[in-house]
Every structure is written in C-alpha cells, then in structure tokens.
C-alpha positions as CSV (number, residue, x, y, z in Angstrom):
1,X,24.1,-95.7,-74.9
2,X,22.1,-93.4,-72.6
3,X,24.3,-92.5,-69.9
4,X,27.6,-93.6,-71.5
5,X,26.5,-90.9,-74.1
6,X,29.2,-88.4,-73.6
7,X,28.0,-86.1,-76.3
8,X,23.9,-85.9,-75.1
9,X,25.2,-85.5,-71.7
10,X,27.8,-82.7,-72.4
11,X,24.3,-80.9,-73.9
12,X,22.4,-81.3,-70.9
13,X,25.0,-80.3,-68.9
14,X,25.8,-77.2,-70.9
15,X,21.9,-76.1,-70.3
16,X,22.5,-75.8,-66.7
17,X,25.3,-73.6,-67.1
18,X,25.7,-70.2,-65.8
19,X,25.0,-67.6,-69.0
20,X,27.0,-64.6,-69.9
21,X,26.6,-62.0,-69.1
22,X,24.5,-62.8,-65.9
23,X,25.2,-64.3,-62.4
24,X,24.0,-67.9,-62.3
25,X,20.4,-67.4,-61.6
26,X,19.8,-65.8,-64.8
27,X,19.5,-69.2,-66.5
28,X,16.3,-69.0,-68.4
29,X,16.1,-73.2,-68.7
30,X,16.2,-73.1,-64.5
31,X,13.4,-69.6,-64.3
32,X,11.6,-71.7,-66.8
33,X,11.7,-75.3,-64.5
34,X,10.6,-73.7,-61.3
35,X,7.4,-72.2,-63.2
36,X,6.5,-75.0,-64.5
37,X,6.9,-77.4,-61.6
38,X,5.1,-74.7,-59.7
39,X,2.3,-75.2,-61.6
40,X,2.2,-79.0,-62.5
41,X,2.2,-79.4,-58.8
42,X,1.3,-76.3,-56.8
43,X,1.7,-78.2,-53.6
44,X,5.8,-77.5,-54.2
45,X,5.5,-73.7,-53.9
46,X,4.9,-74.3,-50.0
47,X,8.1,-75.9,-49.4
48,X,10.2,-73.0,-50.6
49,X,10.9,-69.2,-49.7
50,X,9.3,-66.2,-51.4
51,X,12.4,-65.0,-52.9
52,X,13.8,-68.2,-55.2
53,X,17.0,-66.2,-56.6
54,X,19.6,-68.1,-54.2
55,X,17.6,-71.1,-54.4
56,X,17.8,-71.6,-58.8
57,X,21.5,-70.1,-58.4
58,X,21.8,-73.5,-56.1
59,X,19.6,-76.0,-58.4
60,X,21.5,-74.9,-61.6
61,X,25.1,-75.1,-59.8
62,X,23.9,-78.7,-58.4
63,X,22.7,-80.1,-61.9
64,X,25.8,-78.5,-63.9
65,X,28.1,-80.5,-61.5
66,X,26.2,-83.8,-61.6
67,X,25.9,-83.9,-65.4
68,X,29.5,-82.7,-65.6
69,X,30.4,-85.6,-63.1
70,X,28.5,-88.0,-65.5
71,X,30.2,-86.9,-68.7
72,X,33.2,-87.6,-67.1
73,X,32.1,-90.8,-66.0
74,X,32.4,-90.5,-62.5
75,X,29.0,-91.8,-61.1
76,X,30.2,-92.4,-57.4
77,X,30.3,-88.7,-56.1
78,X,27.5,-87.9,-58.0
79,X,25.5,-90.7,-56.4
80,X,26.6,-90.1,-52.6
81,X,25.5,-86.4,-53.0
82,X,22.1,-86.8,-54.5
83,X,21.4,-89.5,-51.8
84,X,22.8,-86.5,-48.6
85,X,20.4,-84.0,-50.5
86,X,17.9,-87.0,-50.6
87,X,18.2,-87.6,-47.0
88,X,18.6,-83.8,-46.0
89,X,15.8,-83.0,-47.9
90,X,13.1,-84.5,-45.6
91,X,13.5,-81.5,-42.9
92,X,11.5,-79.7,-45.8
93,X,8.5,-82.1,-45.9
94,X,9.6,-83.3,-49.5
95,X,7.1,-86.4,-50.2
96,X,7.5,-89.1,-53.3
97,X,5.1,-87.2,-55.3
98,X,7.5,-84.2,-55.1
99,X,10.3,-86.1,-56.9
100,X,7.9,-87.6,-59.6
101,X,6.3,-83.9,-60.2
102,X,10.0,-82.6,-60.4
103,X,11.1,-85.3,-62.9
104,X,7.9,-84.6,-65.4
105,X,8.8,-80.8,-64.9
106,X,12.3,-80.8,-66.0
107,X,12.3,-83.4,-68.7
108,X,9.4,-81.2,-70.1
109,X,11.5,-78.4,-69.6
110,X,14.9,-79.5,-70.8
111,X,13.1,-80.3,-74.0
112,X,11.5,-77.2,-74.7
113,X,14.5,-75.8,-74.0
114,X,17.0,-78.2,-76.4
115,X,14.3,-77.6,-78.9
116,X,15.7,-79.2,-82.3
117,X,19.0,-80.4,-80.8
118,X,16.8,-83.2,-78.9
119,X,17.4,-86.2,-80.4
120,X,16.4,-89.8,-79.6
121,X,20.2,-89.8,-78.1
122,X,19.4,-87.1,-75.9
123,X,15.9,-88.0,-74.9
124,X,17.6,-91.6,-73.6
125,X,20.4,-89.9,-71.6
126,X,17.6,-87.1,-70.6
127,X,15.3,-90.5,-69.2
128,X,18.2,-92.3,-67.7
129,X,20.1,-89.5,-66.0
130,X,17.0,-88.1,-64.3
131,X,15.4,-91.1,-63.1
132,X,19.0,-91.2,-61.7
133,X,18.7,-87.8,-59.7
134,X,15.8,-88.5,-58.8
135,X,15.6,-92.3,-57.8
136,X,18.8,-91.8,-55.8
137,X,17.0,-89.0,-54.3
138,X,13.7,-90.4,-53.2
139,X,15.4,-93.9,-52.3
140,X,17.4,-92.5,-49.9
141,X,15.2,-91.0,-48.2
142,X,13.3,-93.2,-47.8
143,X,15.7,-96.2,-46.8
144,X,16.7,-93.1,-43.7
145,X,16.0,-94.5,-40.6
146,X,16.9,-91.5,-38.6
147,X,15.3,-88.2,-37.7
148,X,14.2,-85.8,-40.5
149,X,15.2,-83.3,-38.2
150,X,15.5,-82.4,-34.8
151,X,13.4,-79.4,-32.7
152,X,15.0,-77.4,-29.8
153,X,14.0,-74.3,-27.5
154,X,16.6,-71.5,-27.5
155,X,17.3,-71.1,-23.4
156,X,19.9,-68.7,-24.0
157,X,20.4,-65.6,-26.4
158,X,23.7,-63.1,-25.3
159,X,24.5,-60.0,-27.8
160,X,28.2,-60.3,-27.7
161,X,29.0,-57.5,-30.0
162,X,27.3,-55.0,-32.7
163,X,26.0,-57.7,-34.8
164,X,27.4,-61.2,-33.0
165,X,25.2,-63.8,-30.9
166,X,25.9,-66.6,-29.1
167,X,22.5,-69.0,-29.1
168,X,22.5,-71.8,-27.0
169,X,19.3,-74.3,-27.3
170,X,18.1,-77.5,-25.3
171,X,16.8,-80.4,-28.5
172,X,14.3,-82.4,-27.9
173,X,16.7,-85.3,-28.6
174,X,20.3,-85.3,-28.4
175,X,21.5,-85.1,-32.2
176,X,25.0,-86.7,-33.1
177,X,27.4,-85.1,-34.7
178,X,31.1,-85.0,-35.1
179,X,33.1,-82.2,-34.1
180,X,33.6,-79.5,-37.1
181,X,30.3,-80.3,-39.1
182,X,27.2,-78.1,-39.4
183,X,24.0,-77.9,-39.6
184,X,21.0,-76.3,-41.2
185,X,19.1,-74.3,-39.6
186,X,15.3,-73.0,-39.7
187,X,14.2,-70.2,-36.9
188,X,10.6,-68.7,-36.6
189,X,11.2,-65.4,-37.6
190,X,11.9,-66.6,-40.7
191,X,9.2,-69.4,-42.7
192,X,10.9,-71.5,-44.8
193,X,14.1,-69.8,-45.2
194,X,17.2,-72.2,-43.6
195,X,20.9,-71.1,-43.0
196,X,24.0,-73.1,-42.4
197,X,25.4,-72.9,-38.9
198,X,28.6,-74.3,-37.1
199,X,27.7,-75.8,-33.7
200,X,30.5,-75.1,-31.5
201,X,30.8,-77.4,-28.8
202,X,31.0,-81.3,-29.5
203,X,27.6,-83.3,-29.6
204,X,26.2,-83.2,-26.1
205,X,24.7,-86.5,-25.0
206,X,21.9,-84.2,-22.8
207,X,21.0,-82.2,-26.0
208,X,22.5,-79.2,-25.4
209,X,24.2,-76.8,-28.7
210,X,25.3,-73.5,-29.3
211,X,25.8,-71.2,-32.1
212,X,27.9,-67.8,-32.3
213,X,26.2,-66.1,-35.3
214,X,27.3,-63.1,-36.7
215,X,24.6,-60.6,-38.8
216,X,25.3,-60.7,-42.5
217,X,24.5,-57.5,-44.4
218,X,21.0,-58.0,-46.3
219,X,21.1,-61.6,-44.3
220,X,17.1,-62.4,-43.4
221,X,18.1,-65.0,-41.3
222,X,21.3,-63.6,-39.9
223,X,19.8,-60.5,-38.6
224,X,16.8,-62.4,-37.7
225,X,18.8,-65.1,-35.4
226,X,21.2,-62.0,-33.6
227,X,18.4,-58.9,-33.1
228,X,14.9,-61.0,-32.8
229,X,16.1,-64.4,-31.4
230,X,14.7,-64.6,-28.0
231,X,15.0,-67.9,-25.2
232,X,11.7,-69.9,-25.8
233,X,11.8,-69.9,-29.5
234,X,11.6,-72.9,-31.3
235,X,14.1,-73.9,-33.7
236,X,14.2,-76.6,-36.3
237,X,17.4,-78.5,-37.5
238,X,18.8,-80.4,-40.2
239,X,21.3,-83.7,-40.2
240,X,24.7,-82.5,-39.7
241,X,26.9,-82.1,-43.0
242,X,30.8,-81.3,-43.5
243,X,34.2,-82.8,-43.1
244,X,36.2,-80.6,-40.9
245,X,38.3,-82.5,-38.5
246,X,41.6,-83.2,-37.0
247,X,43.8,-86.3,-37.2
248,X,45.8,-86.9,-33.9
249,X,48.2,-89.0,-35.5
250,X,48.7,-86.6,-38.6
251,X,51.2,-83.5,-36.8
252,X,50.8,-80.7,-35.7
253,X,47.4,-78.3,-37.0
254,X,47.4,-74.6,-38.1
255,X,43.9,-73.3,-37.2
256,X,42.6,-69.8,-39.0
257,X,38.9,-68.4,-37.8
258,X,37.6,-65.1,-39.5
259,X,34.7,-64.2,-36.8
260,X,32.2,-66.7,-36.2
261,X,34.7,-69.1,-38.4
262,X,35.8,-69.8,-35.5
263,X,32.6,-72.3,-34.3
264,X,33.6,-75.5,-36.2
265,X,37.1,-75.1,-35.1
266,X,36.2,-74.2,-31.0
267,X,34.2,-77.5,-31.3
268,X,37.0,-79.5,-32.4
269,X,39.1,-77.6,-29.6
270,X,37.1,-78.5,-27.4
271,X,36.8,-82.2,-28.4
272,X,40.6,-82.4,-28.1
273,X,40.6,-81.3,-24.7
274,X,39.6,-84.4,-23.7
275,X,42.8,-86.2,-24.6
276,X,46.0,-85.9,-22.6
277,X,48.4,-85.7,-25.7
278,X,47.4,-84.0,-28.6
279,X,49.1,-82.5,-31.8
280,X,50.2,-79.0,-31.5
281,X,47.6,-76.6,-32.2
282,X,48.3,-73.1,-33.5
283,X,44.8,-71.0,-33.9
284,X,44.9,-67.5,-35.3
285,X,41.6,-65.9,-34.5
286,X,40.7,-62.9,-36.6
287,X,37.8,-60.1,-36.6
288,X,38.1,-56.2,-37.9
289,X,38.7,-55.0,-33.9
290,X,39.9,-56.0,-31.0
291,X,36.3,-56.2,-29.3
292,X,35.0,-58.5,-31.9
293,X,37.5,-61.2,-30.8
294,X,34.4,-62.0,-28.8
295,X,35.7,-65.3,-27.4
296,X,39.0,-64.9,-26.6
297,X,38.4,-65.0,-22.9
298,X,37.4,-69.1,-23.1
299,X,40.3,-69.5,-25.5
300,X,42.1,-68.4,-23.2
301,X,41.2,-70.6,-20.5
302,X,41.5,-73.8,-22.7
303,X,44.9,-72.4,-23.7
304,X,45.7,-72.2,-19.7
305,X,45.4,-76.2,-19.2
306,X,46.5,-77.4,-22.3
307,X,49.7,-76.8,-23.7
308,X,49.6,-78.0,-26.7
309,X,46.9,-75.0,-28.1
310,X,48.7,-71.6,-28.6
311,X,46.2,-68.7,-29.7
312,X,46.9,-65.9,-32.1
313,X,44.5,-62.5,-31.7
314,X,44.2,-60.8,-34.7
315,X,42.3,-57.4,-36.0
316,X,42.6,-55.4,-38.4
317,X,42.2,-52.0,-37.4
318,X,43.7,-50.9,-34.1
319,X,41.7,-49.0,-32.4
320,X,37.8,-50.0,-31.3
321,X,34.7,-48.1,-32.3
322,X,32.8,-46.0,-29.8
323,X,30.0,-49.0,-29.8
324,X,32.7,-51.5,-28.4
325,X,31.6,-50.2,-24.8
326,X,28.2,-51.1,-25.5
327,X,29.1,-54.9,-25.0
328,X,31.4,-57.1,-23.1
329,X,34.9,-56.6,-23.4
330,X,36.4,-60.0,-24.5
331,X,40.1,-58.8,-23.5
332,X,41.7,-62.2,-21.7
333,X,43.7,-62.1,-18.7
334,X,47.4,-62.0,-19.6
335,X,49.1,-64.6,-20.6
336,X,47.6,-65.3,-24.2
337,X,49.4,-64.9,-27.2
338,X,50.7,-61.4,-28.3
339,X,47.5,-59.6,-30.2
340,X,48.5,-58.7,-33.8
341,X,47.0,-55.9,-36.4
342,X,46.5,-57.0,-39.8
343,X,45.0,-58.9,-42.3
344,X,44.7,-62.8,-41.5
345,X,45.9,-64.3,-44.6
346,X,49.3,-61.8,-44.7
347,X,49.8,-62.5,-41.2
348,X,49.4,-66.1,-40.9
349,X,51.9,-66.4,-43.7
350,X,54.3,-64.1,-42.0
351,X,54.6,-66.9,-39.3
352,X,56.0,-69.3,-42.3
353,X,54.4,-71.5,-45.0
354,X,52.8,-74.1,-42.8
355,X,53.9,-76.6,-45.2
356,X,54.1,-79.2,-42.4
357,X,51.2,-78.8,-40.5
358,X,47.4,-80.2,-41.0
359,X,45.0,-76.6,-41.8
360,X,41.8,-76.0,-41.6
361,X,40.8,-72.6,-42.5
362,X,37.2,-70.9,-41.3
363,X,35.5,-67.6,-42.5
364,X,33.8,-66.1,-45.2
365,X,34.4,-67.2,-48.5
366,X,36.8,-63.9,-49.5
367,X,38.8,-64.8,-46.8
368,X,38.9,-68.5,-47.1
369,X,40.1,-68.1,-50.5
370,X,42.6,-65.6,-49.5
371,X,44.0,-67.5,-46.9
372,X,44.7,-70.4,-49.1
373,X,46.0,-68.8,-51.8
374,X,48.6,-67.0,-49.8
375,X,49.6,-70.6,-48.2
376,X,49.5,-72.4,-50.8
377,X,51.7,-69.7,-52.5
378,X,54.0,-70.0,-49.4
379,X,54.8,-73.6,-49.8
380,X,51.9,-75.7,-48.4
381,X,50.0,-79.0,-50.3
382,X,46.5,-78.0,-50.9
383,X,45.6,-81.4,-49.9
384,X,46.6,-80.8,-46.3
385,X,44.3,-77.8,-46.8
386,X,40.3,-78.3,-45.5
387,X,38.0,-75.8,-45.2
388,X,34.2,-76.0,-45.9
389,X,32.2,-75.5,-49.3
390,X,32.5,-71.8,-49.6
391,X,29.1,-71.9,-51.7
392,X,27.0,-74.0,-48.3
C-alpha cells in the first residue's frame, strides 16, 4: 500500500516529532541523521553552519509536516514545497549526490531508530515516501532554468538607529520579484549562515534593492549585516519566496509593521504608487520609541501625493532614550497622522475590528500573533488575514 499506508506513515511521522520535554531540536532520530549523513558523505558538512541547532529544529519541523500532509492524503502541498526547497536549495551548492547520500542516511536512520516496529509495511512507505522527498527535490532542481542565485555589491550602508540599517546593493543581474516577497540572504561576515530578508522597494529593472535590517539579540547575521556591513561587500541571494500582496479590486487594506516589518509592506506601497486609483490604505507603523519610527519621513512623502495611504505612528514608550540623538531624527514634517503610544495590537483594534478590510500584518512573530489574535477576536475572517511564516 506504501504510501496509502496510513498507519506506517503516522509512525514515521510520529519519529520527527518534537519530544517532551525538549524544544524541537532535541529529537535524537534528527541528532542521530545529521551524524550519520555527515559521515556517509563528509562532503555535506561544507554546505552547513557550525552551529546545526536551528537547522535540525528546521529539518524535523519540515519532515513532521510532509509526512503529516501524506497521512492525510494530501500530496499536492507537500509536492510544491519540496520542489521550492529543491529549487532554493541550489544557492547552497547542493549536487545529486547530496540527495542520494541524504536518502541512504535517513532510511538507515529511521530504521535504527523504529527498531522492532519496522515492518515490511513500514519499510515500503519508508522507500516510497523518501524517494518522494527526495526525487521531487533533486528533479526540481534540476528542471530550474533560472539563477541559483544572484550576487550584488552593497553601495550603501546608513545606521538609522541603535541597532537598524538600511542596505542598499547594485546585483549583478536584475532579480524579479513581486512586491511583498523575500529573500534569503548570505553576507561575508558570516560563511554559510543565510537570513530571510524583506526587500523593500519593488524589483528594479537596473538591479538595484534595499534592505532595513534591524539587529536581533544573539542574531550572527543581524548584528553582522547592521555593525560590520560596509559598501563593497559582496552579498549572495536566494530566489524570492512569500505571498504577501495586495488585491486592487479586493477593498480597502489595513497595513500593521512592527520595526523593520515594515519592508514587505513599503514595497507593496510603493508598487501602488504607480497607479492613479488604489484601495484605501491604512498603515499603522510601530517601534518601542518615537526615534525608531525610522522611516516615517518617506511615508510621509508618499502619504503627501497619494490620498488614498493614511499612516498611523506608533511607540510604545513616550519618551526617547538619550542614544536617540546619536542618529537621525525620523520626525516628519506635519501633516501625518497623529502619533500614538501603545502597544500595536491594542491600538489597532481600538480603531475597530477591520472586519472589512484586506490585512496584512508584519513583525516579529510575538507580535504577529498578537496582532491577529486581537483582530480576529474583534470580528475579522482569518482568511482576509496574511502575514508571513512566523518560523522563515
């Protein structure tokens, strides 16, 4: 029955799952896969970062939702997101040996593992759902005609606050991408270590992108990209990923940015200026002061010739810290929207339960998840809420 075999798949779903106590990366059968691929084929080590924690939290989450896709019958989703990860995967170097090495590794492993629950049953679905991953995998990358990824130089590097950045970078090539995707990204401060950024202008036909990047704590790459990033640096970037975007013909939007959430949605703001009659669009911009509302100032001017975007400031504390006057002061002219104190997701709500309106939320994932509980609890459809994987 192989992968009709609800039963053997529940089990090998059930090995990828996260174990208790224990965040997700405990999972021995995971630890146990990377070893052994590592040393059935040592040329894999190269491709990933010293530190694999995040990356067998990510593996393990993947596989647990594929098999649990599978059990459920549903081979379409499962099936369009190996062959993404197939395609995205070439910006690493990944070659065909890779995905026959990794296939040998964790059938090996998942039988160790299964010890004497593995029975003919579950060697079949074992055989037939990973020559699944990984065919879909290696076939789609190999049927991509397009870039594995594209190279630019960093020509611009301005410290907007404490620990924000705005990067902007010539490519090579001019990459396409729609307005509210991102993008992986590799710098050379940090080998082999990639982070998901927001471009936030649409895809410029001369090459040109920016990023607003805000340091996380403990963040290699964050800290990296805002204290060491310098113009003539070369970065490296992946094919763009992500849903995010606006129907013109679906009413009007509600627009929420924590920090740099706001890049995906600036991008789509700005694609939108290009039209002479656009849905209303109400963006409430958020930070914890006033002098982290960093771009406020070309919200602003957007807002000023098109009257169909109304901007709301938001902070949380209301006064700055002595380090404010270190940086630029992003206070606009007058004329924007009244600046408000508080948190984003009681605020926004305060306004009404958006119920109506197309939203598209942008932040960390606390916030994120805030935010749309509290509208959700107001009145509106989750389904007219988007917002981005909050585990990217």
């Amino acid at each position: 029955m192989s992968l009709e075999d609800r039963d053997a798949l529940r089990l090998l779903r059930d090995a990828f799952a996260p174990q208790d106590p224990g965040p997700p990366e405990t999972n021995e059968l995971v630890h146990r896969f990377y070893t052994h691929w590592f040393a059935l084929d040592v040329s894999v080590r190269d491709l990933f970062p010293p530190e694999m924690d995040a990356q067998r939290a990510a593996f393990a989450h993947a596989l647990h939702w594929v098999y649990g896709e599978l059990v459920e019958q549903r081979a379409a989703e499962p099936v369009a997101f190996l062959a993404q990860l197939g395609r995205d995967h070439r910006k690493f170097g990944v070659l065909p040996s890779h995905y026959d090495s990794l296939r040998r590794a964790l059938y090996a492993t998942l039988r160790t593992h299964l010890g004497e629950a593995w029975t003919d049953a579950v060697e079949e679905a074992a055989n037939q759902s990973l020559n699944l991953i990984t065919g879909v995998m290696s076939g789609a990358a190999d049927a991509d005609e397009g870039p594995a990824w594209w190279d630019g130089t960093v020509i611009e590097h301005m410290r907007v606050s404490r620990d924000l950045a705005v990067v902007r970078l010539q490519l090579d090539r001019p990459m396409d991408y729609y307005p509210g995707q991102y993008v992986n990204a590799h710098v050379p401060q940090c080998p082999r270590r990639w982070r998901y950024l927001s471009p936030t202008i649409p895809a410029d036909p001369g090459g040109g992108i920016e990023f607003h990047v805000r340091q996380v704590p403990g963040g290699l790459v964050s800290t990296a990209v805002v204290n060491e990033t310098r113009p003539g640096d070369r970065w490296r970037l992946s094919s763009p990923h992500g849903g995010l975007r606006v129907d013109r013909d679906g009413g009007d939007v509600l627009m929420v940015a924590g920090s740099t959430g706001l890049a995906p949605l600036r991008a789509l703001i700005m694609d939108l200026s290009r039209y002479a009659v656009n849905p209303r669009v109400h963006l409430f911009f958020g930070a914890r002061y006033r002098c982290e509302l960093y771009d406020l100032p070309t919200l602003w001017q957007v807002a000023q010739h098109n009257p169909w975007l109304s901007v709301t400031p938001v902070s949380e504390y209301g006064r700055d810290p002595s380090w404010a006057a270190d940086y630029p002061d992003p206070t606009p002219p007058r004329g924007l929207h009244v600046h408000q104190r508080g948190r984003l997701p009681d605020l926004v709500t305060k306004y009404g339960g958006w119920g109506d309106r197309q939203i598209l939320i942008c932040g960390g994932p606390d916030m994120v998840r805030a935010t749309k509980a509290a509208l959700i609890a107001k009145g509106a459809p989750p389904e007219r809420i988007q917002h981005d994987p909050l585990s990217r």
